[in-house]
C-alpha positions as CSV (number, residue, x, y, z in Angstrom):
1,X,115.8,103.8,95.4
2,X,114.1,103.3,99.0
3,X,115.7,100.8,101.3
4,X,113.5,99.2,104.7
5,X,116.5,101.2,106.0
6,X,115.4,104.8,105.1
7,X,112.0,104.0,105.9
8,X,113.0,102.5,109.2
9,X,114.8,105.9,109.5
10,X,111.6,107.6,108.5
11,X,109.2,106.5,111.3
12,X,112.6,107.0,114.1
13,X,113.2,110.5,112.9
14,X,109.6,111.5,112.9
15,X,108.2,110.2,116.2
16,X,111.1,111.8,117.8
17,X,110.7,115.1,116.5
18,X,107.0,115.0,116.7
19,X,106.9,113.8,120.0
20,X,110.1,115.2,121.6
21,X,110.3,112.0,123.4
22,X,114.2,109.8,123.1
23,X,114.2,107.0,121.4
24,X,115.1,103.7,123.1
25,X,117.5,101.0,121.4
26,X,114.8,98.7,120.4
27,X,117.4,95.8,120.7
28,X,117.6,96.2,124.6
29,X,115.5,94.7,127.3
30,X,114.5,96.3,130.4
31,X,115.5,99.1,132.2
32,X,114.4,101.0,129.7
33,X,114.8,104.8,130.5
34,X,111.6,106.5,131.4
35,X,110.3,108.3,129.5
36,X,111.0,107.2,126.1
37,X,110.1,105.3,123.0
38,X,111.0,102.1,121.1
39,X,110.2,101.3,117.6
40,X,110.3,97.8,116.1
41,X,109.6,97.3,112.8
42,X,108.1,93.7,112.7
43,X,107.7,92.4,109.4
44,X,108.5,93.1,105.9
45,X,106.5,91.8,103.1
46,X,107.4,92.3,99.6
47,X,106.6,91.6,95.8
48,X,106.0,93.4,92.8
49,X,103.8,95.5,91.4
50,X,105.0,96.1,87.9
51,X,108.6,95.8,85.9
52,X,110.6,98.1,87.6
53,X,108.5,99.1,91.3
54,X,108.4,96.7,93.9
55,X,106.0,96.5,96.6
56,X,106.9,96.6,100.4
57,X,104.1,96.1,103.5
58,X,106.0,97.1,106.5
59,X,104.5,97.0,110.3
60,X,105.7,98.9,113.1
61,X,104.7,98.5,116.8
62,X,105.9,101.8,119.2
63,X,105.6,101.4,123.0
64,X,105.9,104.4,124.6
65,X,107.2,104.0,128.2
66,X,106.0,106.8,130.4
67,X,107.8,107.8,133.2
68,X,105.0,107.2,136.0
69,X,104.6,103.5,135.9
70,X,101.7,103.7,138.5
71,X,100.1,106.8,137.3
72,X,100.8,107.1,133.5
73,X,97.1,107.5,132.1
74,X,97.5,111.3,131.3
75,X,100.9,111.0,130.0
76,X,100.2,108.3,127.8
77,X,97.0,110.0,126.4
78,X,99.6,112.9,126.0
79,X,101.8,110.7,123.7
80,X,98.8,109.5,121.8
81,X,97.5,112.7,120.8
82,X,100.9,113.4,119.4
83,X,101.5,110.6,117.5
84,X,98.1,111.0,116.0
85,X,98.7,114.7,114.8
86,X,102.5,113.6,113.7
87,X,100.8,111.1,111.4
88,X,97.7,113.3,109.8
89,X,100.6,114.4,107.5
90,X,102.5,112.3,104.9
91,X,105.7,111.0,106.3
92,X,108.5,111.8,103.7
93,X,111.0,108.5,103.8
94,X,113.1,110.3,100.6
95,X,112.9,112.5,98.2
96,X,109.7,111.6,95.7
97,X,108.5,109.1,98.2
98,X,105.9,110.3,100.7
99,X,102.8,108.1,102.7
100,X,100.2,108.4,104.4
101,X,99.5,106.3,107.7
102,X,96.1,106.2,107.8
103,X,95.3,104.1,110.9
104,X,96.9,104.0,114.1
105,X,95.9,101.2,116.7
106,X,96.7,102.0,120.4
107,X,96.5,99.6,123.4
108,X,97.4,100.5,126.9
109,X,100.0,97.1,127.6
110,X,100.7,97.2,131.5
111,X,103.0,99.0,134.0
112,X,102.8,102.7,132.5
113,X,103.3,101.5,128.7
114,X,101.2,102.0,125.7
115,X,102.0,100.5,122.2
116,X,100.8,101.8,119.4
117,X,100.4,99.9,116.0
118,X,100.2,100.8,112.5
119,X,101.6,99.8,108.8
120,X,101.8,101.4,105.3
121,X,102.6,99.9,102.1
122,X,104.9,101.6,99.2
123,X,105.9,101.0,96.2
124,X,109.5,101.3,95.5
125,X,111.8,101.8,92.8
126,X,114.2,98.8,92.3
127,X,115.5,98.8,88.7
128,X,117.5,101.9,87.7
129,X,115.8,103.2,84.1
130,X,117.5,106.5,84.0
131,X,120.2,105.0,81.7
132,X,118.2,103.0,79.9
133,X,117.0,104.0,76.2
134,X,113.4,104.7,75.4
135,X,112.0,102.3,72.3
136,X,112.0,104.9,70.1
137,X,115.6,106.1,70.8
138,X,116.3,102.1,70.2
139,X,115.1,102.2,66.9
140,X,116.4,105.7,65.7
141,X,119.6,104.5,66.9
142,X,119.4,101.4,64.4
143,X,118.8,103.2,61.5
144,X,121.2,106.0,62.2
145,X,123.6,102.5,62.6
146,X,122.3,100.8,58.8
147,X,122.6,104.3,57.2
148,X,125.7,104.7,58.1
149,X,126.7,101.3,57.3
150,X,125.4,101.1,54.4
């Protein structure tokens, strides 16, 4: 099963190693050490889509903090390019469970930082089947039980 944990995980684990930026603690303010990163993921939306897979929306907003606040344009066009290419793959959150992010939105914000937007939707697994018996296994299993009864 996925958890908004291991795809919070995910998106850390990937813009960091696609980036080679450091990721800032997204729960502190400023002074946030140039250069780095800080991912917030906003808001969850959720519901089903069948029986046993629920759906989850999640949206994520990066700001990249570059380490020139007066003179950032190249270095944040730097960190746009490679957020872009880190994202023309599928980002694996677990084993089985891959997405794509198919549209990135970037704004330059102010003083040397530039956010960039974007959010995928899943579906996840949230009822455990593996131990559950197939119909057919149901019913062989009730006439193997009234033959041998009686």
């Amino acid at each position: 099963m996925v958890t908004i944990k291991d795809i919070f995980k995910a998106v850390c684990n990937k813009v960091s190693a696609d980036t080679g930026y450091k990721l800032a603690d997204s729960d502190l303010n400023e002074p946030v050490s140039r250069p780095s990163v800080k991912i917030f993921m906003d808001t969850v939306d959720t519901g089903f889509y069948s029986s046993a897979l629920k759906r989850v929306k999640v949206y994520f907003n990066l700001f990249f903090y570059a380490e020139n606040r007066q003179k950032s344009k190249s270095e944040c066009m730097e960190f746009q390019q490679k957020i872009s290419d880190a994202f023309l793959e599928p980002l694996c959150i677990k084993e089985g469970c891959s997405v794509f992010v198919d549209a990135l939105d970037f704004e330059k914000v102010e003083d040397g930082i530039l956010n960039c937007s974007f959010d995928f939707e899943i579906a996840v697994e949230f009822i455990d089947e593996s131990g559950l018996e197939t119909m057919e296994e149901l019913i062989m299993n009730e006439i193997v039980e009234v033959t041998a009864d009686g």
